[in-house]
DSSP file (Angstrom, degrees, kcal/mol; ACC not computed):
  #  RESIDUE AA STRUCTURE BP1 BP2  ACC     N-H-->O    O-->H-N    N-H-->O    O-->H-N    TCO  KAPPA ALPHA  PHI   PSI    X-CA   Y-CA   Z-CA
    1    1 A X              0   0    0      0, 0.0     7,-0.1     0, 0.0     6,-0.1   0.000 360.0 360.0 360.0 123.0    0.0    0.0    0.0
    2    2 A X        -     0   0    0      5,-0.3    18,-0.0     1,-0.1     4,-0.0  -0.136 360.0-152.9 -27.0 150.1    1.0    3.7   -0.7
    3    3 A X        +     0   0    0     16,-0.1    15,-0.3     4,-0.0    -1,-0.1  -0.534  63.3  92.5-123.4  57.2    2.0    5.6    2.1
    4    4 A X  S    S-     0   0    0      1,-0.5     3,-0.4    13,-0.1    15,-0.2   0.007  88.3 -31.5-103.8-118.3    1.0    9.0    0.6
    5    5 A X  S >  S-     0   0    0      3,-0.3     3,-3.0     1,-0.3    -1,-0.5  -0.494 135.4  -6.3 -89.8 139.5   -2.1   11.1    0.7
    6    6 A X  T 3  S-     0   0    0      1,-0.2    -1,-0.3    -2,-0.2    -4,-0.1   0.662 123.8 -73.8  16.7  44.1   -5.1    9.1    1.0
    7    7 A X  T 3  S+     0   0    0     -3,-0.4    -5,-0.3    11,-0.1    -1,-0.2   0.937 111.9  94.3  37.3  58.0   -2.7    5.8    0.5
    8    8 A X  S <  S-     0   0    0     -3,-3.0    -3,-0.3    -7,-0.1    12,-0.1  -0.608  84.6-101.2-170.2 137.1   -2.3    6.6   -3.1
    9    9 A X        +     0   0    0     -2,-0.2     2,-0.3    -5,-0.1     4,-0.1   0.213  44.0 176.5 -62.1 152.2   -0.2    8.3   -5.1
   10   10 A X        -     0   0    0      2,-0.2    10,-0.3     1,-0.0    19,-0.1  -0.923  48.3-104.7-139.1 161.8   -1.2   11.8   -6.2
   11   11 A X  S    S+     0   0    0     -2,-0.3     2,-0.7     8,-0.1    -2,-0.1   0.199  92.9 101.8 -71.9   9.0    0.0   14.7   -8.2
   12   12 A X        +     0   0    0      2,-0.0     8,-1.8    63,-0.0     2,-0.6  -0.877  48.0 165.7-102.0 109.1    0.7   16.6   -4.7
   13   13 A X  B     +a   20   0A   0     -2,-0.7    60,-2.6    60,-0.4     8,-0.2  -0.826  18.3 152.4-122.6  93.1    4.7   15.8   -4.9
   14   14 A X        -     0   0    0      6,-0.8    58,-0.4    -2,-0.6    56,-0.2   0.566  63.7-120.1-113.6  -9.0    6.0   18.2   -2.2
   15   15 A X  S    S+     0   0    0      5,-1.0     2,-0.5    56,-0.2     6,-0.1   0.190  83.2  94.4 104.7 -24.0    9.0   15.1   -2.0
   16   16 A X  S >  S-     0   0    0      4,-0.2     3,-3.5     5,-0.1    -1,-0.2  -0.879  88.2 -65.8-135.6 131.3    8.4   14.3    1.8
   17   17 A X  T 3  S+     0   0    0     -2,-0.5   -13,-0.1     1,-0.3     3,-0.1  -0.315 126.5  30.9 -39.3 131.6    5.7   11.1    3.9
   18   18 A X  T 3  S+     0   0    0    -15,-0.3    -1,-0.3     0, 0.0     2,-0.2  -0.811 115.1  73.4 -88.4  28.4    2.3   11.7    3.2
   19   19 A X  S <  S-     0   0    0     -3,-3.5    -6,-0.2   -15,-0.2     2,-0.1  -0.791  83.0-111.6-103.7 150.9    3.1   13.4   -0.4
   20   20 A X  B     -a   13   0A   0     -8,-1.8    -5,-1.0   -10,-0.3    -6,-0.8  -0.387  34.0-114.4 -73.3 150.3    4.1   11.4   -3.4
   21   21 A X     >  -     0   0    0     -8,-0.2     4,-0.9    -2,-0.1    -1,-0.2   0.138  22.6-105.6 -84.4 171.6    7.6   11.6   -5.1
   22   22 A X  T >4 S+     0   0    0     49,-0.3     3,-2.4     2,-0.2     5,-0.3   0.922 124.1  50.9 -60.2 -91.5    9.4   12.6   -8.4
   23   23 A X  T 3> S+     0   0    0      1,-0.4     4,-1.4     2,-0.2     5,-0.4   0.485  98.4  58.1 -52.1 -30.5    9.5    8.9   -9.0
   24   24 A X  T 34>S+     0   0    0      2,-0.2     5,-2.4     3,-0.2    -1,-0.4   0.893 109.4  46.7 -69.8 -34.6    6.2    8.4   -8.4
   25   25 A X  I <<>S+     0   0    0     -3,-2.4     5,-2.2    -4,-0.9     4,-0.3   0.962 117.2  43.8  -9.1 -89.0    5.6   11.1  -11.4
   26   26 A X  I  45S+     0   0    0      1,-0.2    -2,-0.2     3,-0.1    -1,-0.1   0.610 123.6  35.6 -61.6 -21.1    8.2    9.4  -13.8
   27   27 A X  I  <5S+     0   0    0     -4,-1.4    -1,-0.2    -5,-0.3    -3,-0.2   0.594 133.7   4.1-116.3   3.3    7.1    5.9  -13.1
   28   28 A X  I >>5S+     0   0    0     -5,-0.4     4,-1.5    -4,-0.2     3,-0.9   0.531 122.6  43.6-145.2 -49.1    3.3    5.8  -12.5
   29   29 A X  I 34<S+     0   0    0     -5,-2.4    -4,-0.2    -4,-0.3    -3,-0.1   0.935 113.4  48.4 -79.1 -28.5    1.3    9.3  -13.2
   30   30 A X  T 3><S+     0   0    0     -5,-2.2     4,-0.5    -6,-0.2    -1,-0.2   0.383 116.4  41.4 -84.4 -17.1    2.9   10.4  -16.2
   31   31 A X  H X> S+     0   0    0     -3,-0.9     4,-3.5    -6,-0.2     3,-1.7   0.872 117.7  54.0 -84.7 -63.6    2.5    6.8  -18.1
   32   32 A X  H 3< S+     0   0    0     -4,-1.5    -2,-0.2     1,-0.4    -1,-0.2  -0.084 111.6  36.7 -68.4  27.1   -0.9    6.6  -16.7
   33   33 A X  H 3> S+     0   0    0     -2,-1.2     4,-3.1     3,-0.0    -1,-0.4   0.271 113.4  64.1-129.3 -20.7   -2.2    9.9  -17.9
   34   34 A X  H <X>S+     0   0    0     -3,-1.7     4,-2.7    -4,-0.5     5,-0.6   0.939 110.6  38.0 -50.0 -58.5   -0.1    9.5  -21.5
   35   35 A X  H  <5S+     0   0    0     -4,-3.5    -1,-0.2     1,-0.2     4,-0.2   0.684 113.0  52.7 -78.2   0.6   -2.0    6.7  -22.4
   36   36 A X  H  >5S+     0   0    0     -3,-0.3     4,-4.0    -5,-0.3    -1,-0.2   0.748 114.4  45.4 -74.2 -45.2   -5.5    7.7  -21.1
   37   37 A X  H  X5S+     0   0    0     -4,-3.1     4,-2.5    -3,-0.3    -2,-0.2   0.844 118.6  40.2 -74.8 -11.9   -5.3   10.9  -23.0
   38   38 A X  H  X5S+     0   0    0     -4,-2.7     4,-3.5    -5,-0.3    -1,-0.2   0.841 111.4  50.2-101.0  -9.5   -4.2    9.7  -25.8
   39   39 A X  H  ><S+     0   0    0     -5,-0.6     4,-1.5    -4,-0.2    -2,-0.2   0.998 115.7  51.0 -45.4 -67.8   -6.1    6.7  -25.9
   40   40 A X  H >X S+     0   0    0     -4,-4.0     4,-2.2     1,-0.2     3,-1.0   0.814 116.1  40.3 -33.6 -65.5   -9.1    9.5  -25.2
   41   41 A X  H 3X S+     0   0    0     -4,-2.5     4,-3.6     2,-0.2    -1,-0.2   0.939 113.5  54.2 -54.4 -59.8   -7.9   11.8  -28.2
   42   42 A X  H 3X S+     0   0    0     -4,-3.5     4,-2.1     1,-0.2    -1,-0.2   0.830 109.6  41.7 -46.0 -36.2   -7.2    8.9  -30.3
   43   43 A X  H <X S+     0   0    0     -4,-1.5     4,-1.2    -3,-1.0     6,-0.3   0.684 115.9  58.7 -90.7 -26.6  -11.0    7.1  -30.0
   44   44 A X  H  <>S+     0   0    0     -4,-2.2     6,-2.2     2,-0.2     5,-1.9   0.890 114.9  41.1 -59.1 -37.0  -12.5   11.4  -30.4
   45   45 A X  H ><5S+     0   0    0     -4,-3.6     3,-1.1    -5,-0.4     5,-0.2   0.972 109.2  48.5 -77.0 -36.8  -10.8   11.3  -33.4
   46   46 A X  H 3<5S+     0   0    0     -4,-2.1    -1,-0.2     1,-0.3    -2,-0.2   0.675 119.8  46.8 -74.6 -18.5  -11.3    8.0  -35.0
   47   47 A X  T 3<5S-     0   0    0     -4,-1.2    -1,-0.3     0, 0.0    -2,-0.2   0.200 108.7-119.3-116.7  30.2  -14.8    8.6  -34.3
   48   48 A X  T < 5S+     0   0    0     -3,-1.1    -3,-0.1    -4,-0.4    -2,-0.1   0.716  85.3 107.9  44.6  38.1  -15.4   12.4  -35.5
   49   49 A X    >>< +     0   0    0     -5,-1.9     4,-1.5    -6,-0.3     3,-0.6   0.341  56.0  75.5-109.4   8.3  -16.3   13.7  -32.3
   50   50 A X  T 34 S+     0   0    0     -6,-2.2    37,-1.8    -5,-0.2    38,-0.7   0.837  89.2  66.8 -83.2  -4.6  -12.7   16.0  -31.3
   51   51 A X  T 34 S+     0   0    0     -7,-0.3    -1,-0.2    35,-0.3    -2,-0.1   0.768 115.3  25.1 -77.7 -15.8  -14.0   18.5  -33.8
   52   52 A X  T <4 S+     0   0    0     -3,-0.6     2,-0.3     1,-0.1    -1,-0.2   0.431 114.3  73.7-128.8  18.8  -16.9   19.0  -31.2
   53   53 A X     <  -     0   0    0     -4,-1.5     2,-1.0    -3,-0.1    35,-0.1  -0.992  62.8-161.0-127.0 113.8  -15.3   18.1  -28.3
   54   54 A X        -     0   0    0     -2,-0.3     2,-0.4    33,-0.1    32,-0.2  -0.694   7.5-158.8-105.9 101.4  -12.8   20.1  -26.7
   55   55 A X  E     -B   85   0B   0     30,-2.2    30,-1.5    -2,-1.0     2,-0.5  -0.625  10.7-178.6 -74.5 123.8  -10.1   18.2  -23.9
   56   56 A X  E     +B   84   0B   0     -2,-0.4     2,-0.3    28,-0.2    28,-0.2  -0.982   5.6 179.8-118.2 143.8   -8.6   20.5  -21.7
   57   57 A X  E     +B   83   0B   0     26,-1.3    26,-3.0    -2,-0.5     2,-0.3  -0.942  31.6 120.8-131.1 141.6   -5.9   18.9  -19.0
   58   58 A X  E     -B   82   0B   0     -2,-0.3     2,-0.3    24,-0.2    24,-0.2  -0.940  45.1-144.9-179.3 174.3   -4.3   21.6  -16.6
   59   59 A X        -     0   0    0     22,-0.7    22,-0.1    -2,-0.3    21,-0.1  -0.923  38.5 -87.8-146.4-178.3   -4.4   21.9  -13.0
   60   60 A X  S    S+     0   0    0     -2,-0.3     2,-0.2    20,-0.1    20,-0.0   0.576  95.9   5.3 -73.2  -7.5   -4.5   25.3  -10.8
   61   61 A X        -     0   0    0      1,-0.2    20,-0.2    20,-0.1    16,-0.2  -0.861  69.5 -97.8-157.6 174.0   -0.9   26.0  -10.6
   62   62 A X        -     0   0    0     14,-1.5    14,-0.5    17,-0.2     2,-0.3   0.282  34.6-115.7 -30.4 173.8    2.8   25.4  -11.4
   63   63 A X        -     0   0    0     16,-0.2     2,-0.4    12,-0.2    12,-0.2  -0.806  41.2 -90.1-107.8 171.4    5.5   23.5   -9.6
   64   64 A X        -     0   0    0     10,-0.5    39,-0.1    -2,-0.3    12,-0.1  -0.455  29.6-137.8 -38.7 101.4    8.4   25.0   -8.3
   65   65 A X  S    S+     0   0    0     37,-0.4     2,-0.3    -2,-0.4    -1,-0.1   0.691  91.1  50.2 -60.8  -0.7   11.5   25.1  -11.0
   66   66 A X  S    S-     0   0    0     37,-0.0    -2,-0.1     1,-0.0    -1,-0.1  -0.962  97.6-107.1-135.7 121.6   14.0   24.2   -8.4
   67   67 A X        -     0   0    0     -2,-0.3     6,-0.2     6,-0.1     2,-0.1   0.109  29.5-124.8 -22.1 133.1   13.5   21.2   -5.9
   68   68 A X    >   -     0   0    0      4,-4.2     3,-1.9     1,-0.1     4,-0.4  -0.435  39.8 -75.8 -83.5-174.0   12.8   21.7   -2.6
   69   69 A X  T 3  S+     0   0    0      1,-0.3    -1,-0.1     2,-0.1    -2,-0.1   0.828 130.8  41.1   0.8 -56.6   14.9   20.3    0.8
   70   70 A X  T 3  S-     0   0    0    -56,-0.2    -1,-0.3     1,-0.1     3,-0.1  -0.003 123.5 -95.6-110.4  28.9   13.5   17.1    0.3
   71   71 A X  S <  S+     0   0    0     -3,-1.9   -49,-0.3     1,-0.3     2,-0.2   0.759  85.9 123.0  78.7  19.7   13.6   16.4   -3.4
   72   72 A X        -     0   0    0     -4,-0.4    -4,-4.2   -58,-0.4     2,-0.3  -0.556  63.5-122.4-127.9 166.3   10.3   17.5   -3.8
   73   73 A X        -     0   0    0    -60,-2.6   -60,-0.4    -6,-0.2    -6,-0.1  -0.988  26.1-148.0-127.7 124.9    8.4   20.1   -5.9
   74   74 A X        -     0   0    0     -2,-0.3   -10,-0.5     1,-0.3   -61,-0.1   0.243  43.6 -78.1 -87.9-173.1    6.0   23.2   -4.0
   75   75 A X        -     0   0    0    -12,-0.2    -1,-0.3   -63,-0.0   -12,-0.2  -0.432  51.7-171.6 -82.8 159.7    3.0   24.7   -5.3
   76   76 A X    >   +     0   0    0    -14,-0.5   -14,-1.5   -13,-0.1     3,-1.4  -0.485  10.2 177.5-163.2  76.7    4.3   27.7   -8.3
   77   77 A X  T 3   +     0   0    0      1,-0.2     3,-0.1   -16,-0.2   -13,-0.0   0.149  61.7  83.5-103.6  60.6    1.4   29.7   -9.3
   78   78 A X  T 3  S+     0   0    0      1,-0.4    27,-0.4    24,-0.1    -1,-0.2   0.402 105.8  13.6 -70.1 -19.4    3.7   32.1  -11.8
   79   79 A X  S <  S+     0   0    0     -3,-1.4    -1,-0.4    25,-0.1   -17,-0.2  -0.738  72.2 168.3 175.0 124.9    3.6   29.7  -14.5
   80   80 A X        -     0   0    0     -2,-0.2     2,-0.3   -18,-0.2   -18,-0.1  -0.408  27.3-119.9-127.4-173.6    1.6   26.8  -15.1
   81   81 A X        -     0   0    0    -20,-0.2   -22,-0.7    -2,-0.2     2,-0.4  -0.999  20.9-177.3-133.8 121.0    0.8   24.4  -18.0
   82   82 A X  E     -B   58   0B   0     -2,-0.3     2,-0.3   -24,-0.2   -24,-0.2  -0.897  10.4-157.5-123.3 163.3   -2.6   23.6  -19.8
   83   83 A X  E     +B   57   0B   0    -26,-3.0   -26,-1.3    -2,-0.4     2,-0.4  -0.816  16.9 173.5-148.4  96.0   -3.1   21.1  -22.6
   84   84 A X  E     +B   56   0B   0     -2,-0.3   -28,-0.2   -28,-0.2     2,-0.2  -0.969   4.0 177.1-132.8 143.6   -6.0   21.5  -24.8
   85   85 A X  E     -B   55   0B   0    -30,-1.5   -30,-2.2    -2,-0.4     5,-0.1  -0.915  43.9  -4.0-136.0 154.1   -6.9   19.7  -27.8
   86   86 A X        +     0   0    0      3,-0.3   -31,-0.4   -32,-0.2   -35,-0.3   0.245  66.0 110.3  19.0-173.5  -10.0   19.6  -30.5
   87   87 A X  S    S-     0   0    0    -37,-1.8   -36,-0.2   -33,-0.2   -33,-0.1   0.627 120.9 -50.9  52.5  49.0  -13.1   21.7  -30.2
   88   88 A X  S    S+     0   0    0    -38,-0.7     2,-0.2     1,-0.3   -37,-0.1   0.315 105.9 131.3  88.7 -12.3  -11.9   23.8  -33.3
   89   89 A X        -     0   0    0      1,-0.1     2,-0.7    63,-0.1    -3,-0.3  -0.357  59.8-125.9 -89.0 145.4   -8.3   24.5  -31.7
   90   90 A X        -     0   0    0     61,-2.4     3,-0.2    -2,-0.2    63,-0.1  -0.771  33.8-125.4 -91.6 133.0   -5.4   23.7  -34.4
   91   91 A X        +     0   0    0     -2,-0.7    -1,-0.1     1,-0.2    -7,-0.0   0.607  68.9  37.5 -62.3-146.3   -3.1   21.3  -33.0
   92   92 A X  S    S+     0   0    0      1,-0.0     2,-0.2     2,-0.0    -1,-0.2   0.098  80.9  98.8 -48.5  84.8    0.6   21.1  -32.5
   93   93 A X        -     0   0    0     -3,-0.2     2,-0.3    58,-0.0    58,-0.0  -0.830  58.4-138.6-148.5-173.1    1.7   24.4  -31.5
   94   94 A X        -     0   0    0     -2,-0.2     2,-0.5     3,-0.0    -3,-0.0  -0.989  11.4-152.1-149.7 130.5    2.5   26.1  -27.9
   95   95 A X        +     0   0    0     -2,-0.3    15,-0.3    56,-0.0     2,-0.2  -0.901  67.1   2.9-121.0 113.1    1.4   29.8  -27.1
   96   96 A X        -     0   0    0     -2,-0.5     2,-0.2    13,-0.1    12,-0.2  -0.589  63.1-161.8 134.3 159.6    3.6   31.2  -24.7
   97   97 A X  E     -C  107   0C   0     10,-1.5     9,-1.5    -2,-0.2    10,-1.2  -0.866  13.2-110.3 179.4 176.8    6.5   30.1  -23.0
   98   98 A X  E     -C  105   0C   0      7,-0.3     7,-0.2    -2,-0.2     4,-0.1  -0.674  35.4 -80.2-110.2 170.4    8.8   30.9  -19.9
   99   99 A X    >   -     0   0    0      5,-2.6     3,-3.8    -2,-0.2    -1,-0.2   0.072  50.8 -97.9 -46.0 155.7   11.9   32.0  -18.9
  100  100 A X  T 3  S+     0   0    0      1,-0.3    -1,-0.1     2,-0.1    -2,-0.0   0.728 127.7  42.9 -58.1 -19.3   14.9   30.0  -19.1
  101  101 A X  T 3  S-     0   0    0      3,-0.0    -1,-0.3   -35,-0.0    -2,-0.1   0.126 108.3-126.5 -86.0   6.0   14.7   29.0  -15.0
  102  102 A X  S <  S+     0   0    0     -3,-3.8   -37,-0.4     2,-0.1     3,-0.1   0.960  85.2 107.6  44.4  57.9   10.6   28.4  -15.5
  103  103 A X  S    S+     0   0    0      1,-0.2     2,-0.3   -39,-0.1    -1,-0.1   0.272  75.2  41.3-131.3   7.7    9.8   30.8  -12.7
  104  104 A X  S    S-     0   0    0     -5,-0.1    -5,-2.6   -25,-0.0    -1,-0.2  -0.984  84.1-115.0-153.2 124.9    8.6   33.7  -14.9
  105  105 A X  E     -C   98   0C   0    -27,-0.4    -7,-0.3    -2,-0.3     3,-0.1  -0.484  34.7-178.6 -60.4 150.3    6.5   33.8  -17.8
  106  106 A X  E     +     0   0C   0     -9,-1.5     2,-0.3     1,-0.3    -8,-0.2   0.558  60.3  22.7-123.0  -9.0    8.7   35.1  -20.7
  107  107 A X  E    S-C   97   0C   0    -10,-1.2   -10,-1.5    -8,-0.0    -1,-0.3  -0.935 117.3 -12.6-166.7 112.2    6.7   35.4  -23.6
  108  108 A X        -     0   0    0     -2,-0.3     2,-1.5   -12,-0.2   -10,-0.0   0.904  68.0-148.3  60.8  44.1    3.0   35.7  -24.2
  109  109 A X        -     0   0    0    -13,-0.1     2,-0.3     1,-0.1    -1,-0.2  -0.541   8.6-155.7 -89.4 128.7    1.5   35.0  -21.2
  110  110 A X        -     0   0    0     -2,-1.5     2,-0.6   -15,-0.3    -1,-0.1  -0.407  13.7-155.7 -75.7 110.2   -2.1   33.3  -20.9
  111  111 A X    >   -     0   0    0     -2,-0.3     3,-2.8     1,-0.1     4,-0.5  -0.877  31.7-100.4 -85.7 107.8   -4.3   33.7  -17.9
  112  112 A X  T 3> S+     0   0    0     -2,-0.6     4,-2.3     1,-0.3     5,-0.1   0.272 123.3  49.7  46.0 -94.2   -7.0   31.9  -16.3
  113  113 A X  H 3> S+     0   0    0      1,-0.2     4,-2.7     2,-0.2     5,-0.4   0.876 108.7  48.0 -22.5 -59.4   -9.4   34.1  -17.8
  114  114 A X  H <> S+     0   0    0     -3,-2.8     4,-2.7     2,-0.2    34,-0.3   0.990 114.6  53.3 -58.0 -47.8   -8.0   33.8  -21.4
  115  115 A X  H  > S+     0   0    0     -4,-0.5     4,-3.0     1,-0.3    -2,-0.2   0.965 113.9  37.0 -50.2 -66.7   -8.0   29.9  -20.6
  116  116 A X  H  X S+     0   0    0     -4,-2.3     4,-2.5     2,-0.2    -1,-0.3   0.926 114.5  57.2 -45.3 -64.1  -12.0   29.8  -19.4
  117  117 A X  H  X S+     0   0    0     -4,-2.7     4,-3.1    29,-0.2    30,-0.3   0.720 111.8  51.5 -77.0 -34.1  -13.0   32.7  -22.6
  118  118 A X  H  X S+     0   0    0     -4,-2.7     4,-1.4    -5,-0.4     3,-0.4   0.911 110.5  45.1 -74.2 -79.6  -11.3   29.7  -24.8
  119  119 A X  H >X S+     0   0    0     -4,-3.0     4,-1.2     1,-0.3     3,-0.8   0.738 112.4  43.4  -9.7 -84.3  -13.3   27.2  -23.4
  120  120 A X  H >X>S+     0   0    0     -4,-2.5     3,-4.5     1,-0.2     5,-1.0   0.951 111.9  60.1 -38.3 -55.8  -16.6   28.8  -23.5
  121  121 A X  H 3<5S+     0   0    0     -4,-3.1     3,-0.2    -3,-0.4    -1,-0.2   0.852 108.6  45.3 -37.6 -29.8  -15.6   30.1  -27.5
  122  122 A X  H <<5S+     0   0    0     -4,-1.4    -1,-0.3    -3,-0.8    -2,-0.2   0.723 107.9  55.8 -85.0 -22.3  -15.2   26.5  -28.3
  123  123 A X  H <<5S-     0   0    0     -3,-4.5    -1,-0.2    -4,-1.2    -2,-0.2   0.499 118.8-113.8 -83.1 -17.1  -18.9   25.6  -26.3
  124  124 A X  T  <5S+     0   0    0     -4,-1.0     2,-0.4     1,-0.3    -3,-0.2   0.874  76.3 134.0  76.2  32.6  -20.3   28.3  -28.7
  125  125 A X      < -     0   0    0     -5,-1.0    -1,-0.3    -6,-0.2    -2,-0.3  -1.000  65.1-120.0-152.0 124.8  -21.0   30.5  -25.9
  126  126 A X        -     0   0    0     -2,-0.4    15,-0.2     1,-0.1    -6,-0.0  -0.244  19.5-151.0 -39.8 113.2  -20.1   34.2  -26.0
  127  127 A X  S    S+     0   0    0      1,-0.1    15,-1.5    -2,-0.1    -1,-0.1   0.693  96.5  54.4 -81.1   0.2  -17.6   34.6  -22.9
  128  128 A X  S    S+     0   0    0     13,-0.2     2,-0.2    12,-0.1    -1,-0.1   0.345  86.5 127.7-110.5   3.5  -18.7   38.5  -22.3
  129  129 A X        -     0   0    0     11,-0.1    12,-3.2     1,-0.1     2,-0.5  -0.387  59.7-132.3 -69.5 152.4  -22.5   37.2  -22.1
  130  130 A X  E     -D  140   0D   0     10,-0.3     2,-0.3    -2,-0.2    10,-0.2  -0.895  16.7-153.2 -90.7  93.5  -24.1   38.3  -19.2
  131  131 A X  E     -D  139   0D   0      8,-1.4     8,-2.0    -2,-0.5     2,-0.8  -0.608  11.8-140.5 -88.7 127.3  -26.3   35.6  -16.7
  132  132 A X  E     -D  138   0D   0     -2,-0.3     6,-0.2     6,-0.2     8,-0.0  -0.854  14.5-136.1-112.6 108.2  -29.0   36.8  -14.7
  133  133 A X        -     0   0    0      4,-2.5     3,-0.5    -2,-0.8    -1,-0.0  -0.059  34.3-109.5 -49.6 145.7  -29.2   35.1  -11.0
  134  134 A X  S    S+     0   0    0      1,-0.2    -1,-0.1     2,-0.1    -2,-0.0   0.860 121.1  70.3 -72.2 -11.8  -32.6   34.1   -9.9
  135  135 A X  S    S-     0   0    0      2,-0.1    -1,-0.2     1,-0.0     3,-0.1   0.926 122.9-107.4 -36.5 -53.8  -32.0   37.4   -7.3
  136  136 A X  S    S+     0   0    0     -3,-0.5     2,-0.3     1,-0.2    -2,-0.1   0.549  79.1 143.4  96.0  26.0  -32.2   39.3  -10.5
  137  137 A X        -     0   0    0      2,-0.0    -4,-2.5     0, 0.0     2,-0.4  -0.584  36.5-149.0 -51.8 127.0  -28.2   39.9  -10.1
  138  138 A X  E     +D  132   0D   0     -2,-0.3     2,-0.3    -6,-0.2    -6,-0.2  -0.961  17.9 175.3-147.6 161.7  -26.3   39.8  -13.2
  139  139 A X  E     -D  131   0D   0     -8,-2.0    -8,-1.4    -2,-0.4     2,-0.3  -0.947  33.0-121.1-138.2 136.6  -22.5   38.8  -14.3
  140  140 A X  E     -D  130   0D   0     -2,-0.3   -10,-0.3   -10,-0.2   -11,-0.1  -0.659  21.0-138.5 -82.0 137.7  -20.6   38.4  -16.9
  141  141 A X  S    S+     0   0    0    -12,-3.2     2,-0.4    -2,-0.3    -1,-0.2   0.965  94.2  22.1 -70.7 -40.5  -19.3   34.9  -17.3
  142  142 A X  S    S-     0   0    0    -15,-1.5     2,-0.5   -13,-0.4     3,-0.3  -0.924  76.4-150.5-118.6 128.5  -15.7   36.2  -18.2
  143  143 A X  S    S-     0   0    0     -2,-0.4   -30,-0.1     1,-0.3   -15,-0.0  -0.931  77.7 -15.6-129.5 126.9  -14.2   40.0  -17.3
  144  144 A X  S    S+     0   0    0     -2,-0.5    -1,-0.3     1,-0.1     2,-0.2   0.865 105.8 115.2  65.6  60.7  -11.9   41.4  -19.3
  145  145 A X        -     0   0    0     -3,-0.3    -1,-0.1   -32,-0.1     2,-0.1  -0.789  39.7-166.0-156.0  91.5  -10.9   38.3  -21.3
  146  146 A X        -     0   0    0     -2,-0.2     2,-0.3     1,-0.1   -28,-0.2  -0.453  46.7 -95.0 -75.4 171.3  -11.1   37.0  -25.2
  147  147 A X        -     0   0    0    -30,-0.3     2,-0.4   -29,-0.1   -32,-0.1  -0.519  54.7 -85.0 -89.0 164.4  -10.5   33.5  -25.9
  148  148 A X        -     0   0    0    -34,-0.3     3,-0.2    -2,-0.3    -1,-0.1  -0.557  44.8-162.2 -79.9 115.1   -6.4   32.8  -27.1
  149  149 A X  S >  S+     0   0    0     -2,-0.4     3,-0.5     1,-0.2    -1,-0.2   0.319  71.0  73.3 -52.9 -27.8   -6.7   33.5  -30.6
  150  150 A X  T 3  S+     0   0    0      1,-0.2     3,-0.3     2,-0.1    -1,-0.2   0.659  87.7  55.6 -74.0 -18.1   -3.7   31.9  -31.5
  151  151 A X  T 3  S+     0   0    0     -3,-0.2   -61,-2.4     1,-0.2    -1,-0.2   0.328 107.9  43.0-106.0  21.1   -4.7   28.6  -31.2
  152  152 A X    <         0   0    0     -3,-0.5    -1,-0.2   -63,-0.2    -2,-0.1  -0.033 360.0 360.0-138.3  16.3   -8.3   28.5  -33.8
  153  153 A X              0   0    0     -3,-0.3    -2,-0.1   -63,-0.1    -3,-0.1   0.780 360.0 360.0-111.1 360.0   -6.4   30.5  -36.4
């Protein structure tokens, strides 16, 4: 039995008992999410649904570009990673990129916002519409955000 978080390895690798390792990354999370997404991608494609189905993989933050103490990697939320594929987005390209230590965006950086504004564009759904609370409150689903442009042209 693991001895992490909830006795199974997880993507919380902070290097130190009850968090999961580098090695647990390189040898178990990292096979096991290649070959589910691409399985996934592969069976969207063969069956002509990634042109209306949009995959996003991401999480809420970075790691740290330099180990910690214990071999381990911290939360780092200066620069993160998303990976999204069909639902109109043109494939194998990268918008963005970081500095040469990863601890700083360098180029083009994407926010949250832009990330969500993509989403929705790809749902068909306006990201600057406006939703009315059964209060009678209303909100824009996305402020001060288009979706990243680069990746449907």
């Amino acid at each position: 039995m693991f001895e992490t978080v909830f006795n199974k390895v997880t993507w919380d690798c902070h290097g130190t008992a009850p968090f999961s390792t580098l090695d647990d990354y390189s040898g178990h999370l990292l096979p096991t999410l290649d070959q589910a997404l691409s399985t996934l991608l592969d069976d969207l494609g063969a069956s002509g649904l990634l042109d209306s189905t949009m995959v996003v993989a991401t999480g809420e933050f970075g790691r740290t570009p330099k180990l910690n103490a214990v071999g381990g990697r911290d939360h780092w939320p200066g620069v993160w990673s998303a990976l999204l594929a069909g639902g109109g987005v043109r494939g194998g390209q990268v918008v963005g990129a970081s500095d040469h230590h990863a601890e700083a965006p360098a180029s083009r950086p994407v926010s949250p916002q832009e990330l969500l504004a993509t989403m929705y564009h790809s749902l068909g759904i306006s990201p600057d519409q406006y939703l009315q609370t059964a209060a009678g409150e209303s909100f824009v689903l996305v402020e001060d955000a288009r979706p990243i442009g680069e990746l449907f042209s």
